[in-house]
C-alpha positions as CSV (number, residue, x, y, z in Angstrom):
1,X,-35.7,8.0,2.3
2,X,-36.0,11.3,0.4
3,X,-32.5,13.6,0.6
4,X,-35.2,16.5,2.1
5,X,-36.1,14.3,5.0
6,X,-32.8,13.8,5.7
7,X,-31.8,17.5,5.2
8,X,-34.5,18.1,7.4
9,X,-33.6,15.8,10.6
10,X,-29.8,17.5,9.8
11,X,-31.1,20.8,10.7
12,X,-32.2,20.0,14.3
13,X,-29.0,18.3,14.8
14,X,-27.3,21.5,14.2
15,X,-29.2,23.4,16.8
16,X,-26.5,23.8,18.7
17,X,-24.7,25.9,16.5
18,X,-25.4,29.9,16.2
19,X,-28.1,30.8,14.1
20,X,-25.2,32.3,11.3
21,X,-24.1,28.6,11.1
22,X,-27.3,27.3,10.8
23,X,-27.9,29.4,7.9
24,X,-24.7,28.6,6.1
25,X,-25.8,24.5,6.2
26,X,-29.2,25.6,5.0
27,X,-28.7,27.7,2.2
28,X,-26.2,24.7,1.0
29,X,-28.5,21.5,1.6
30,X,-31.2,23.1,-0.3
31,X,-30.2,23.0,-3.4
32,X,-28.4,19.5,-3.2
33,X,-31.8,17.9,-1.7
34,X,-33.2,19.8,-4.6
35,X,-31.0,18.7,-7.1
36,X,-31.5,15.2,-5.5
37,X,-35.0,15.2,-6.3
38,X,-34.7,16.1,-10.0
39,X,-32.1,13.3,-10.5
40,X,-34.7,11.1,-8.8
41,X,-32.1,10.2,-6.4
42,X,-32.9,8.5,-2.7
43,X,-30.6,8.9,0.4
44,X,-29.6,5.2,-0.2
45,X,-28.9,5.5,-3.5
46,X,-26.3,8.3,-2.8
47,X,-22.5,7.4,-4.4
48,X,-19.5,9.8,-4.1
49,X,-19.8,9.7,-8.4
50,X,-23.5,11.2,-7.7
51,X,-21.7,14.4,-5.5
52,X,-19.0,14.7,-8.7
53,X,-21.9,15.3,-10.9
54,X,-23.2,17.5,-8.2
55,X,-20.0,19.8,-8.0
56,X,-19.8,19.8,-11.4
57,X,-23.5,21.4,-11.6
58,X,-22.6,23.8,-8.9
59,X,-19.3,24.8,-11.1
60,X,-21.7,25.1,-14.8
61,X,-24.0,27.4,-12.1
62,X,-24.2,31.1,-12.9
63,X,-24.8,33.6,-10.3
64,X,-28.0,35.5,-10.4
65,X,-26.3,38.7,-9.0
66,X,-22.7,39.0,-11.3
67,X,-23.9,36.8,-13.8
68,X,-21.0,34.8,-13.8
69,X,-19.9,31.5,-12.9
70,X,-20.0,30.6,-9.1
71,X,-17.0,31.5,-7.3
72,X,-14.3,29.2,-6.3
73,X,-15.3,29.4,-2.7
74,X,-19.0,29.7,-3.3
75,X,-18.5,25.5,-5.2
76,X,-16.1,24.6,-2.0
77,X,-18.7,26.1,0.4
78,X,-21.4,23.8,-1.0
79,X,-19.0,20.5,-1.1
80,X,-18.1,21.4,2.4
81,X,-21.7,21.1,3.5
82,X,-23.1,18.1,1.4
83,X,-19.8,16.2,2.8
84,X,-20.6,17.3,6.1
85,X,-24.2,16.2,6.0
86,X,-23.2,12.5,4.9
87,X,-20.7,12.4,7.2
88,X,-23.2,13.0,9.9
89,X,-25.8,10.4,8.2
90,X,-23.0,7.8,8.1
91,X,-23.1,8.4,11.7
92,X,-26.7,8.6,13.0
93,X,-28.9,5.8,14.1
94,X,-31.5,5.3,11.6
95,X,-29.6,6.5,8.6
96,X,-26.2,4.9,9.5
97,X,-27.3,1.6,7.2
98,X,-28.6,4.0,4.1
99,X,-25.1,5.7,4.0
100,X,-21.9,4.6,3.8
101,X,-18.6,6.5,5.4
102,X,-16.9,5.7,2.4
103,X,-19.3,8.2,0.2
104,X,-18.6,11.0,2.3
105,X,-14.8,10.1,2.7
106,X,-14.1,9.5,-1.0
107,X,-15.6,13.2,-2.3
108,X,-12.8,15.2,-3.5
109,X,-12.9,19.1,-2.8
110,X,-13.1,21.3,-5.7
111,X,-9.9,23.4,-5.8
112,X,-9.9,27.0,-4.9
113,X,-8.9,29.7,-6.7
114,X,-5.9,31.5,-4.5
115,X,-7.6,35.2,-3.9
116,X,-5.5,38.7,-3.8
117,X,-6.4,39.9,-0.1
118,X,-8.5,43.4,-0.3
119,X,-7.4,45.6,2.3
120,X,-8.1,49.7,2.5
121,X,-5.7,52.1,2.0
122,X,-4.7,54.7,4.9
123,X,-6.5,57.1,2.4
124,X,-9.4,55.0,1.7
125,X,-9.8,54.4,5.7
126,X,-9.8,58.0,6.1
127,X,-12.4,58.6,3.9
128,X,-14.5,56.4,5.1
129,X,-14.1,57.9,8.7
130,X,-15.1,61.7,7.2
131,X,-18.0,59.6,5.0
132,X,-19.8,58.8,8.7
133,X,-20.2,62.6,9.3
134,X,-23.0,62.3,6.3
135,X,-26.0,60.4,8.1
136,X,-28.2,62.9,9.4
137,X,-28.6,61.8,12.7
138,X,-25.9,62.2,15.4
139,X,-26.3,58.6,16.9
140,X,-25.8,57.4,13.9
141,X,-22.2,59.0,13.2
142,X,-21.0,58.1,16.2
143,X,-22.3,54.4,15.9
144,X,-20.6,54.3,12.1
145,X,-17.5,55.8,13.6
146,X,-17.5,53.3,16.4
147,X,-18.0,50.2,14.1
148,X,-15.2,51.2,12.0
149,X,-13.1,51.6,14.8
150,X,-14.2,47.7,16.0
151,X,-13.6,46.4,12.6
152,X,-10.8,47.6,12.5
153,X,-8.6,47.7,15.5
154,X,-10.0,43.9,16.5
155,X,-10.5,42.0,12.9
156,X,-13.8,40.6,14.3
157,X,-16.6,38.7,11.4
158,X,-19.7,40.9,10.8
159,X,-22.1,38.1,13.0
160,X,-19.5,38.6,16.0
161,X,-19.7,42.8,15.6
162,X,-23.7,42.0,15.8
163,X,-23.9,40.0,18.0
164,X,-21.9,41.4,20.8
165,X,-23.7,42.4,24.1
166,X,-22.9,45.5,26.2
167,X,-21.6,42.8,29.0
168,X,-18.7,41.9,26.9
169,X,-17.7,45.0,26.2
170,X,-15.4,46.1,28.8
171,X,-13.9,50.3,28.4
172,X,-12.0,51.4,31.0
173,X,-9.5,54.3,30.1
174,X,-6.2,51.8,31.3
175,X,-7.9,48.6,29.9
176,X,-10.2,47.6,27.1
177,X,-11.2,44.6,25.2
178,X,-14.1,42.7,24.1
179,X,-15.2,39.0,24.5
180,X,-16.4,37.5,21.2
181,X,-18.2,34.4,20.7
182,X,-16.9,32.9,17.5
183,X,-17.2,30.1,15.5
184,X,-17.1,26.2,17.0
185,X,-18.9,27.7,20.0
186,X,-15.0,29.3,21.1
187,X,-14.9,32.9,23.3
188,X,-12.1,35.0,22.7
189,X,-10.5,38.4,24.1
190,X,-9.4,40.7,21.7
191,X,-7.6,44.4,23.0
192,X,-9.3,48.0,21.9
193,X,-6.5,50.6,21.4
194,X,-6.7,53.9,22.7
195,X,-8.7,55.6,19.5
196,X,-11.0,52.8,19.1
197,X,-11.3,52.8,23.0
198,X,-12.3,56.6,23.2
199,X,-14.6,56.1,20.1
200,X,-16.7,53.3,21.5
201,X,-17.4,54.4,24.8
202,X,-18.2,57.7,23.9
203,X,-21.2,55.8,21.7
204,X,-21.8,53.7,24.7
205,X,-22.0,56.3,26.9
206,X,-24.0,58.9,24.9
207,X,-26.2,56.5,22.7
208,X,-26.5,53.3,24.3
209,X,-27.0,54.6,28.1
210,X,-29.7,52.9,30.2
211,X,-29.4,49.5,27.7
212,X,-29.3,46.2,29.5
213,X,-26.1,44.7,29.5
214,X,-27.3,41.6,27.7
215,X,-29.0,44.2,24.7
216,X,-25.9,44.5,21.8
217,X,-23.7,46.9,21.6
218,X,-24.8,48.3,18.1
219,X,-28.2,48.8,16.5
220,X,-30.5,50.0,14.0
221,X,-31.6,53.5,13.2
222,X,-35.1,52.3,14.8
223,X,-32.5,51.0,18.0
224,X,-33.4,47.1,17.1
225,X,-30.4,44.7,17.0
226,X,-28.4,45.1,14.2
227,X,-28.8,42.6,11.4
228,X,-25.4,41.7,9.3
229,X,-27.9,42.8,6.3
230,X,-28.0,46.1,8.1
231,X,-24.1,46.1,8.5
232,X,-23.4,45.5,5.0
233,X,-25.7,48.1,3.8
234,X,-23.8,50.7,6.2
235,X,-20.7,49.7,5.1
236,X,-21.7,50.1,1.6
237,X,-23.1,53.3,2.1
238,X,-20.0,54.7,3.4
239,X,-17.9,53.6,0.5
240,X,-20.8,55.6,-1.6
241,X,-20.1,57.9,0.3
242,X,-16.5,58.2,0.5
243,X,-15.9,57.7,-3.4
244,X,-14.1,54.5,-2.9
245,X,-14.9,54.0,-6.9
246,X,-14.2,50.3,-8.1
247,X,-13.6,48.6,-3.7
248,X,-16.4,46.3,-2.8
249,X,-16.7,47.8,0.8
250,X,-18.2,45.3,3.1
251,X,-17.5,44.0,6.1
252,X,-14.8,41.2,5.6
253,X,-12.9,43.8,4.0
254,X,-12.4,45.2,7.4
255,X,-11.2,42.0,8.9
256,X,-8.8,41.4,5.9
257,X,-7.5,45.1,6.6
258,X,-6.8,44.2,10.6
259,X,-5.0,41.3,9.6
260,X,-2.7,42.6,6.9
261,X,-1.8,45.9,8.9
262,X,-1.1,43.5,12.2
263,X,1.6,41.9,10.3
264,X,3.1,44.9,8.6
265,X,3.8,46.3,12.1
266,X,5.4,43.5,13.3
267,X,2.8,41.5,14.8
268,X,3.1,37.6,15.3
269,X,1.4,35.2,12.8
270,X,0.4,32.5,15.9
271,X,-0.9,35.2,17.9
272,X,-2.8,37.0,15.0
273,X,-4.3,33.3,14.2
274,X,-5.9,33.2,17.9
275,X,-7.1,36.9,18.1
276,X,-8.7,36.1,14.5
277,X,-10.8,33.1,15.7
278,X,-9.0,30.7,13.0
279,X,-9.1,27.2,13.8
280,X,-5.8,26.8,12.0
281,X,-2.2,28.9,11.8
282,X,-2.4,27.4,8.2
283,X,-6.2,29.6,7.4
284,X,-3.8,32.9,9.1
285,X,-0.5,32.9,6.9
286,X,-2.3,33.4,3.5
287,X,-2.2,37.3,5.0
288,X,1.3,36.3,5.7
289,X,1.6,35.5,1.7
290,X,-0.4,38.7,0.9
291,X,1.7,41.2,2.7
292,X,5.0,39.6,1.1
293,X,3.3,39.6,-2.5
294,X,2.8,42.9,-1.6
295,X,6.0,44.2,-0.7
296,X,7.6,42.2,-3.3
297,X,5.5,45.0,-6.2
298,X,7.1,47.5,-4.3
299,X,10.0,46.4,-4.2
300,X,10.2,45.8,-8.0
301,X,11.7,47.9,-10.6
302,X,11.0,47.9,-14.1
303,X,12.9,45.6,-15.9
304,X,12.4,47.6,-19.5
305,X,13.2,51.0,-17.6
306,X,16.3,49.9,-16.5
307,X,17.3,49.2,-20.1
């Protein structure tokens, strides 16, 4: 059996999961059924020495759009998904005798380069706030202003921002939060503070008035439901905009942000972990790690000064 056909049978398997999901196992399983094919490689004739080689391609690989090697994380993302796949062939009837457990079981992950955590400056989050007053269209500040204020204040990913409806969204002057639907098909509650609170349903009430409550709470300029495309352009803009010279503004950047500020004013790691969506405490404390890295430069003194 060709890898494709088996790729293929995968990606009904995986209806269940949201439509981001999907994506992600797509865009990985491609180019391994691909690279299957050129290597004249059947699913039977898989070996865990066959995914080595293919790891090893993905790490020569060199990215169209920085024109440098594939990330770290981009090389574990596709090992993720080709071990995931097997391990679901291993397991399904009709494929279960062309696969063993043993291939999937036996593939080492690549190792991952250990990132400095981007987060925005009070200045830089500022600027980005004045930046929203430069679309031309009313709606359209206050829907920047209240997406900045939900990335922010709630640490949410960019397909849980797009995705949530109006009916999830509860603003009431003594009580807000939101209900996400996050990753592994898990609902959460996350708080609004008072700003982001006043922000949001001043959009709500102003711009998204009359909407069904099962419509999203944010959209396009053309009021059609905002892509994460769409968010990542806005984003972008308003670091344009705001002369954040040299800062990738997009949206993980936000989340990052929440997380780092949570802990610098004393909130807990455990609880931070569950408002996040992480399926581990262990995915949580490399903010933990970031924030004492951080403290510890400015903590330091010049050795050769003090001379």
């Amino acid at each position: 059996m060709q890898v494709a056909e088996a790729v293929q049978l995968y990606r009904f398997a995986i209806l269940h999961l949201s439509e981001q999901s999907q994506h992600w196992y797509e865009t990985r399983l491609k180019p391994f059924a691909t690279w299957c094919a050129e290597q004249k490689l059947e699913l039977e004739q898989l070996k865990t020495s066959h995914i080595r080689q293919y790891i090893a391609y993905q790490q020569s690989k060199i990215s169209k759009q920085s024109g440098k090697k594939l990330s770290s994380y981009t090389v574990h993302g596709h090992a993720r998904g080709v071990r995931a796949f097997l391990n679901w062939c291993a397991r399904e009837d009709g494929l279960a005798d062309k696969v063993s457990e043993k291939v999937a079981r036996r593939i080492g992950m690549p190792h991952l380069e250990e990132k400095v955590v981007e987060m925005f400056s009070d200045e830089q989050i500022k600027a980005l706030f004045v930046a929203c007053d430069q679309e031309f269209l009313p709606k359209l500040r206050w829907r920047d202003r209240a997406i900045l204020m939900m990335l922010l204040d709630t640490g949410i990913r960019a397909d849980e921002l797009c995705s949530l409806t109006l009916e999830n969204c509860t603003l009431l002057p003594e009580m807000s939060f939101i209900r996400v639907h996050g990753k592994g098909d898990k609902w959460r509650e996350i708080g609004l503070g008072k700003k982001a609170r006043a922000v949001i349903h001043r959009y709500v009430s102003l711009y998204r008035r009359g909407a069904r409550k099962q419509e999203p709470v944010f959209v396009s300029r053309f009021n059609k439901p905002l892509t994460i495309n769409a968010l990542e352009r806005m984003t972008h803009r308003l670091g344009k905009w705001a002369h954040l010279d040299g800062v990738h503004c997009h949206p993980h950047a936000f989340r990052h942000t929440f997380a780092c500020n949570y802990l610098l004013q004393g909130g807990d790691v455990y609880v931070l972990s569950l408002l996040m969506g992480h399926t581990s405490v262990l995915v949580t404390q490399r903010y933990l790690k970031a924030i004492k890295a951080q403290q510890a430069r400015r903590m330091s003194k010049s050795v050769v000064d003090n001379l």
